[in-house]
C-alpha positions in Angstrom: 77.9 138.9 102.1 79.1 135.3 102.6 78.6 132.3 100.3 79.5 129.3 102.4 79.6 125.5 102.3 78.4 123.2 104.6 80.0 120.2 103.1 77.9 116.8 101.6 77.1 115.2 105.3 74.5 116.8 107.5 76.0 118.0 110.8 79.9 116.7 110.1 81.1 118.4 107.8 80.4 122.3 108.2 83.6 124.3 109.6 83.4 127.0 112.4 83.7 129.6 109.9 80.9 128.7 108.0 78.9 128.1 111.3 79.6 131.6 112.4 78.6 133.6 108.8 75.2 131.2 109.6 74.7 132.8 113.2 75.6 135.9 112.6 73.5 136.8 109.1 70.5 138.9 109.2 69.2 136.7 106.5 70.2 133.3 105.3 69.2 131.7 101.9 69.4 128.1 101.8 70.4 126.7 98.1 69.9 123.5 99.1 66.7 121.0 98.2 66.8 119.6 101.4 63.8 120.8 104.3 66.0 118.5 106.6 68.9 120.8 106.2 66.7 124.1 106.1 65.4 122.9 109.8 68.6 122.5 110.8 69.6 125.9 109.6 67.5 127.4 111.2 68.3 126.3 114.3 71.2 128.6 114.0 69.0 131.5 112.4 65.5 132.1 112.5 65.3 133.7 108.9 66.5 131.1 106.8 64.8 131.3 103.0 64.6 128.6 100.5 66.0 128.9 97.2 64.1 126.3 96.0 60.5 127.9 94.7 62.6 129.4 91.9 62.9 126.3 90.0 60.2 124.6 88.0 60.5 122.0 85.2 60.5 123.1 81.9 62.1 126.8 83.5 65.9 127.2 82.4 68.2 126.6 85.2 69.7 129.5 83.7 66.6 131.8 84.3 66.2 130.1 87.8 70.1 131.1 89.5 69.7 134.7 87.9 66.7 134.6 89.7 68.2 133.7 93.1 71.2 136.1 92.3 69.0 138.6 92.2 67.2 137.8 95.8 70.3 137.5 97.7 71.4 140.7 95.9 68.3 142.8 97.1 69.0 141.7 100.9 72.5 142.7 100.4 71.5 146.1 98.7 69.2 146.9 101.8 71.9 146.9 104.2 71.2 143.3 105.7 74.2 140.6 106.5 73.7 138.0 103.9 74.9 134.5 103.9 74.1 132.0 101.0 74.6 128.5 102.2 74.9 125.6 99.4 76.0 121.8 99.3 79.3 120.7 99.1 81.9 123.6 98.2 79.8 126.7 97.2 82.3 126.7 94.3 82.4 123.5 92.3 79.5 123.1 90.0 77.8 125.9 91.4 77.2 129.3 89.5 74.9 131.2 92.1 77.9 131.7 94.8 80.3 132.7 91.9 77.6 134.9 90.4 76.7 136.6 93.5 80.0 137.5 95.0 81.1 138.8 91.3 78.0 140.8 91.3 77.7 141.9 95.1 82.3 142.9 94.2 81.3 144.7 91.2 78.9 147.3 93.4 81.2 147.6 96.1 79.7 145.2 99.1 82.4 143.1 100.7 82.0 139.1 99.6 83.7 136.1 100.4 83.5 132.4 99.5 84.4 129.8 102.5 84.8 126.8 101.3 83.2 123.6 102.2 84.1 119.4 102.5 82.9 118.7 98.1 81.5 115.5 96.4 84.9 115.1 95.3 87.0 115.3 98.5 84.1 112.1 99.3 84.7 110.4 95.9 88.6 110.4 97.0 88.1 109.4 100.6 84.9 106.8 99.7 86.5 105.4 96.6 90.5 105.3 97.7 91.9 107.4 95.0 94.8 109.5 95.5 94.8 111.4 92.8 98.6 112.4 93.0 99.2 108.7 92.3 98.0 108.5 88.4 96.2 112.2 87.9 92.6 112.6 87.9 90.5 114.3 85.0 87.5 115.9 86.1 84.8 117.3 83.7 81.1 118.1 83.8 79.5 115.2 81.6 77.5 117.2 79.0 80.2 119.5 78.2 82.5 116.2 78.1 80.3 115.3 75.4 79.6 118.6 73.3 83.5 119.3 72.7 86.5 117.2 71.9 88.3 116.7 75.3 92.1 115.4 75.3 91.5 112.4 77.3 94.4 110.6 79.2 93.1 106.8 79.2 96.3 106.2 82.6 95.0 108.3 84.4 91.2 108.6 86.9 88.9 110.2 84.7 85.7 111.7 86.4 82.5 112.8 85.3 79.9 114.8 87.2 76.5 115.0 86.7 75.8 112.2 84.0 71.8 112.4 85.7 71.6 115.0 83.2 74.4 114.1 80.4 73.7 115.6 77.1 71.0 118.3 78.6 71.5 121.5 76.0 68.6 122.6 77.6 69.0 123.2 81.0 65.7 122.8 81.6 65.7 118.9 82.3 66.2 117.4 85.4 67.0 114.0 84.3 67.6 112.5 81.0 67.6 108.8 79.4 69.0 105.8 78.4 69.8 107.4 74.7 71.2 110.4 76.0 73.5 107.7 77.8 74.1 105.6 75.2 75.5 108.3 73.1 78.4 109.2 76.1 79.3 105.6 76.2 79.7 106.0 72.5 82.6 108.9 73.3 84.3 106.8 76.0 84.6 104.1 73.8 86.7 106.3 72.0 89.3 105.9 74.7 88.6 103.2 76.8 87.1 99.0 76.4 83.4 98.9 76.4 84.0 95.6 79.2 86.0 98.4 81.3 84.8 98.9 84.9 83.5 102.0 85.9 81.7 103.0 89.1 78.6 105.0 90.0 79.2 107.0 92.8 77.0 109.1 95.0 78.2 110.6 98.3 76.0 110.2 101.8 74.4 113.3 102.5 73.2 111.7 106.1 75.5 110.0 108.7 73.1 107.0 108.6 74.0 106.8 105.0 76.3 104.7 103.0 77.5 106.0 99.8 76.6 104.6 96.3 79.1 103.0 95.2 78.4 100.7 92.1 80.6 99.0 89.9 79.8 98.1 85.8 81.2 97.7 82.5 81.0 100.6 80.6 78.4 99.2 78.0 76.1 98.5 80.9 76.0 102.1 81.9 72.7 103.3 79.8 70.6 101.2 81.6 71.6 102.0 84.9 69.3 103.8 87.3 71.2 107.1 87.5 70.3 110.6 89.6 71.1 114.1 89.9 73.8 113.7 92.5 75.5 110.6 91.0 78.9 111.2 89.2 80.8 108.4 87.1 84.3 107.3 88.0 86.6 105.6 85.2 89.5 104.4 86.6 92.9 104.4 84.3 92.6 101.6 81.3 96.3 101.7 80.7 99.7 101.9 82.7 101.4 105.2 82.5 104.2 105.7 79.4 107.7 106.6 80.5 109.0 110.0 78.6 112.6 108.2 77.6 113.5 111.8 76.1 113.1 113.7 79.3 113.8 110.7 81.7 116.9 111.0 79.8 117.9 114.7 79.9 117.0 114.3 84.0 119.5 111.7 84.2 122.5 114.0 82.4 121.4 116.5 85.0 122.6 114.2 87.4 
């Protein structure tokens, strides 16, 4: 069993690897929302199944990938070559892949992850961040928000999936100015509410550009904001020299 990515953009960024668990599965499920990118899977395999039917609003999302664990497990159990295909990196913000290959492990199948082109290797290349020059803090926005995070104001701070910020939930596809107002509240803790930020959304098509907004931070709650849209925060402050160590470095020398 393979859980494989084929990257953001249609068509450019898959890798042979992936291409070739595709082609070579008895059965393909497609954990993607896009019949686009189902067509074109199946242009490399003629049984490709959607993942899709399992969710519904109001259903936990919880519920719903236990659900599609469970279908790619009884194709795997029956002796069939099974290869999940997701978005992106079938490991970042995804807990099917991770699920399934501890669970198909754990019984003895053979499972593998290959890894895929993610929203975040397009945020670096779309937005010019090199996140080796001033660090990059990445965390998933509703959890940002539930627990006390040790934020670094110098350095890129990243947040993923603010469509849904403050969801408990995880039954909500979307949530609402209020919900949004209330993060801006905890990055005021750490950053100017006239602080630019940008909204960022990768092209999933090669006709597409990327979303790429820029805002104050108090503006943010009123923005129109989607599933795939993540909020970049770039540093507020210069980095602070370490005198002690900088110091103890130079006696070294």
């Amino acid at each position: 069993m393979a859980c494989v990515g084929i990257g953001i953009t249609l068509g450019s960024h898959i890798s042979p690897l992936a291409r070739s668990h595709i082609e070579e599965a008895d059965v393909v499920f497609a954990g993607m929302s896009d019949g686009i990118v189902e067509l074109w899977l199946k242009e490399m395999n003629q049984d490709v199944r959607s993942l899709q039917p399992y969710y519904r609003e109001g259903k936990s999302r919880l519920k719903t990938y236990r659900e599609m664990v469970a279908a790619i497990m009884a194709e795997v159990r029956a002796g069939k070559r099974v290869c999940a295909v997701f978005y992106g990196h079938p490991g970042v913000f995804a807990w099917v892949p991770h699920k399934a290959i501890e669970t198909a492990r754990g019984e003895g199948y053979s499972a593998r992850m290959e890894p895929g082109i993610s929203s975040e290797d397009c945020l670096y290349a779309d937005l010019g961040i090199d996140p080796g020059s001033r660090g990059c803090q990445h965390y998933e926005a509703s959890q940002f928000m539930l627990y006390r995070r040790c934020v670094d104001p110098s350095a890129w701070l990243i947040l993923w999936q603010i469509g849904v910020a403050g969801d408990k939930s995880l039954k909500r596809f979307s949530t609402g100015e209020a919900h949004r107002q209330i993060l801006v509240d905890v990055l005021a803790r750490h950053y100017p509410l006239n602080h630019e930020v940008v909204i960022y959304r990768a092209a999933t098509l090669p006709i597409q550009s990327p979303r790429i907004e820029r805002l104050v931070l108090k503006t943010l709650p009123q923005a129109d904001i989607g599933m795939a849209d993540t909020l970049a925060i770039p540093p507020a402050r210069p980095l602070e020299a370490d005198h002690e160590v900088r110091a103890r470095l130079a006696a070294l020398a």
